[in-house]
C-alpha positions in Angstrom: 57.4 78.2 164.8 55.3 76.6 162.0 56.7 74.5 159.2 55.2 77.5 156.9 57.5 80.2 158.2 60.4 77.7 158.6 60.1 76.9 154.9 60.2 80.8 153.9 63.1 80.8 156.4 65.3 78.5 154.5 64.1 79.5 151.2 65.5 83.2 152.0 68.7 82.0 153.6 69.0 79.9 149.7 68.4 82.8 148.2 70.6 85.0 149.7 73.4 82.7 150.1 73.0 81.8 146.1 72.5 85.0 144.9 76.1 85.9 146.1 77.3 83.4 143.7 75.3 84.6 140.7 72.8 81.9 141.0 69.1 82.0 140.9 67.1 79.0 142.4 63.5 79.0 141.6 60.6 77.0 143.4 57.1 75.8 142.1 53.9 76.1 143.8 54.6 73.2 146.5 57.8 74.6 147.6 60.1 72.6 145.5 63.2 73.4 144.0 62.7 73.8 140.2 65.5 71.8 138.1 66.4 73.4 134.8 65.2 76.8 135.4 68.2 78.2 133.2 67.3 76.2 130.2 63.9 77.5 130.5 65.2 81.1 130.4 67.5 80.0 127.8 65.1 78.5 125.7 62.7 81.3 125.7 65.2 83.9 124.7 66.5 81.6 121.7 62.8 81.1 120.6 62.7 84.9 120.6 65.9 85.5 118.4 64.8 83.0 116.1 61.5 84.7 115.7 62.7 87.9 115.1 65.4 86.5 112.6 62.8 84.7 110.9 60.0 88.1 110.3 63.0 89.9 109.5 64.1 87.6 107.0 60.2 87.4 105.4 60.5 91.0 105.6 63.5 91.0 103.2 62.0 88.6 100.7 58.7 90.3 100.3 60.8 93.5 99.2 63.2 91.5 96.4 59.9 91.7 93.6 60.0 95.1 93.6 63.4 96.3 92.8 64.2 97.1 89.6 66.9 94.7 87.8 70.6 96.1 87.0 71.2 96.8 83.2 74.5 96.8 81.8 75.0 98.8 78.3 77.8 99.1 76.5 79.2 102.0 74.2 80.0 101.4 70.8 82.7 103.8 70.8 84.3 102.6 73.7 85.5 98.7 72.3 86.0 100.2 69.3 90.0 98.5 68.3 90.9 101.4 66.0 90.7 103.9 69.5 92.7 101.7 71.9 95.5 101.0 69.0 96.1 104.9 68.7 96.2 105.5 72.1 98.5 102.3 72.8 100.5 103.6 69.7 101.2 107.2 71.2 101.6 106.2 74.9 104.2 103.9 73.5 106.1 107.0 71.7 106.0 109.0 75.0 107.2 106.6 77.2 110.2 105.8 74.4 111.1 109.0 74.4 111.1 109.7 78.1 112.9 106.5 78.7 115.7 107.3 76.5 116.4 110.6 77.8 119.3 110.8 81.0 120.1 113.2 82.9 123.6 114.5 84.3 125.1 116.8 87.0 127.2 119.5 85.4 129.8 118.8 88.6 129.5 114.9 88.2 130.4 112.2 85.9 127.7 109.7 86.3 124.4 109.6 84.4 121.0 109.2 85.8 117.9 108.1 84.2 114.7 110.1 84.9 113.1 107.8 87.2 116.4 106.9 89.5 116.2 109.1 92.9 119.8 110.5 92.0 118.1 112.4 89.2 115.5 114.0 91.6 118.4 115.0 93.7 120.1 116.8 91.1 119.1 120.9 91.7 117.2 122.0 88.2 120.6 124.9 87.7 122.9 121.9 87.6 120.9 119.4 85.4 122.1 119.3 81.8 120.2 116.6 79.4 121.2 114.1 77.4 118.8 112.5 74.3 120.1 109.5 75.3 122.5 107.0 77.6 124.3 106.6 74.1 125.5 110.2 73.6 126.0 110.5 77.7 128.5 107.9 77.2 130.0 109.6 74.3 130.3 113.2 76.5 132.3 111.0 78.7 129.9 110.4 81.5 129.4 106.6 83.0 126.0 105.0 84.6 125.2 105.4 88.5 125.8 102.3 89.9 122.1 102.7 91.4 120.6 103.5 88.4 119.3 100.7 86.3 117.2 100.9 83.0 113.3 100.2 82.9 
């Protein structure tokens, strides 16, 4: 047996018994084993990210000239004081006189406000309301424990 075919002999025997083990040993012209063929492999494919990253990037830049800049206009009506005072003025009525109305079971003796849950359980036959916890009271009716004003 030549040394030749008893080199190829161990070099498939290293293969095989490696590649079992999920390494891969590679040899240069003379025969040698080649230290650091991972990096290499490595190396190459970080050098290829960074290549692509890099056109892509140039890519995006050459675009940012041509856009067209956002413009941000504002309507005179719109900050206007005299508009936002009316409308603060009458939301402020509405929610004063929904506030300040209760409402009561005709079977019961406790008073809800409209926003506790034992005035959504009350059925819309039985509900009888009152302007206000004031004249509740007065009708002889008392607050729900789990009720508290806003």
């Amino acid at each position: 047996m030549s040394i030749d075919k008893f080199i190829g002999k161990i070099k498939n025997i290293t293969l095989s018994a490696n590649s079992e083990a999920g390494e891969e040993i590679s040899f240069d012209k003379e025969g040698n084993v080649e230290k650091f063929a991972l990096f290499r492999k490595l190396f190459l494919s970080l050098i290829i990210i960074l290549v692509a990253s890099l056109s892509f990037g140039v890519g995006r830049l050459s675009v940012v000239g041509d856009r067209e800049p956002i413009k941000i206009e504002y309507d005179s009506e719109m900050t206007t004081n005299n508009r936002q005072t009316t409308k603060t003025n009458q939301t402020a009525n509405v929610i004063q006189a929904i506030s300040g109305q209760v409402v009561v079971s005709k079977n019961g003796t406790r008073y809800h406000y409209l926003h506790c849950s034992g005035a959504k359980q009350i059925k819309e036959e039985n509900k009888i309301i009152f302007s206000s916890p004031d004249v509740a009271e007065a009708s002889g009716y008392t607050l729900a424990a789990n009720c508290k004003p806003r």
